[in-house]
C-alpha positions in Angstrom: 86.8 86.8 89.3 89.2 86.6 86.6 92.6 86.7 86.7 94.7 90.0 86.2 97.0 90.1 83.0 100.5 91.8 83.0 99.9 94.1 80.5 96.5 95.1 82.8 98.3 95.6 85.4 101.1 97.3 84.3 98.8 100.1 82.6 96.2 100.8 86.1 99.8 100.5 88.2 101.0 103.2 85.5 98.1 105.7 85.8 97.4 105.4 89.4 100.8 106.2 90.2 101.5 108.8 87.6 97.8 111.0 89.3 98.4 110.3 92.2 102.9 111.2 92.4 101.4 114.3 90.4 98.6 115.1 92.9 100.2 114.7 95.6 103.4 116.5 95.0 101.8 119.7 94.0 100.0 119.7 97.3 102.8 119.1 99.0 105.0 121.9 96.5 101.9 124.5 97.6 101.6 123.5 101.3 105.3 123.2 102.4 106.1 126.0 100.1 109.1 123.9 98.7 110.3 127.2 96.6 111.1 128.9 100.1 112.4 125.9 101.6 115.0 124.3 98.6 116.0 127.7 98.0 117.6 128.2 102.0 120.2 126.3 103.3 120.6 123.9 104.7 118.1 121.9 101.9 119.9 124.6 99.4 123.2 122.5 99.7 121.6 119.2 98.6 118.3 120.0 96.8 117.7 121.5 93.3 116.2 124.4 92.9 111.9 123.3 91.9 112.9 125.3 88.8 115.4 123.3 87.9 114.7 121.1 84.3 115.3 118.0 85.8 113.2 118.9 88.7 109.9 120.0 86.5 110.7 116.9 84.5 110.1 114.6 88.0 106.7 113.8 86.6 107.6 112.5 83.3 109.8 109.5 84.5 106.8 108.2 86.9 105.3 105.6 84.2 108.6 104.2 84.4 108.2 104.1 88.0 104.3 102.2 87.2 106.2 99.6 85.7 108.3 98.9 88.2 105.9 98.6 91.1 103.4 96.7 88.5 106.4 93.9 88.1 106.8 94.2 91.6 102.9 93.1 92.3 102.6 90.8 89.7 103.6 87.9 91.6 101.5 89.0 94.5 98.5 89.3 92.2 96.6 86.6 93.9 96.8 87.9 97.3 97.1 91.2 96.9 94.6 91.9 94.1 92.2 88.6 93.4 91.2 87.6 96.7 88.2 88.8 98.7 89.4 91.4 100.9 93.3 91.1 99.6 96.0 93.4 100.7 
């Protein structure tokens, strides 16, 4: 097996957390009906509206996120990613 580069790393960390943040948040916005729910109190008092910029921005700033992780697993590499059966 060979070994697993930064820069490979960094760009499968990037797009399997970009999808699946994406995926799995507009699930979650449709299921829980989050419009309903951020726009009553008591989540009103904390939460922004999903209308919000910032808000419909959230999946923009997840590569950044990719990055981070894929630093984070670097160092585990070998037993997370190159062994038989790792993680």
């Amino acid at each position: 097996m060979s070994r697993i580069t930064l820069q490979s790393l960094v760009v499968k960390t990037v797009v399997v957390h970009t999808v699946t943040y994406f995926v799995a948040g507009v699930l979650a916005y449709w299921l829980n009906d989050y419009e309903t729910a951020y726009a009553r109190p008591p989540l009103s008092y904390f939460m922004r509206p999903t209308t919000d910029r910032i808000v419909m921005a959230g999946p923009l700033f997840q590569p950044i996120r990719g990055v981070i992780f894929a630093l984070a697993f670097h160092p585990l590499r070998t037993v997370l990613l190159e062994r038989r059966r790792g993680g």
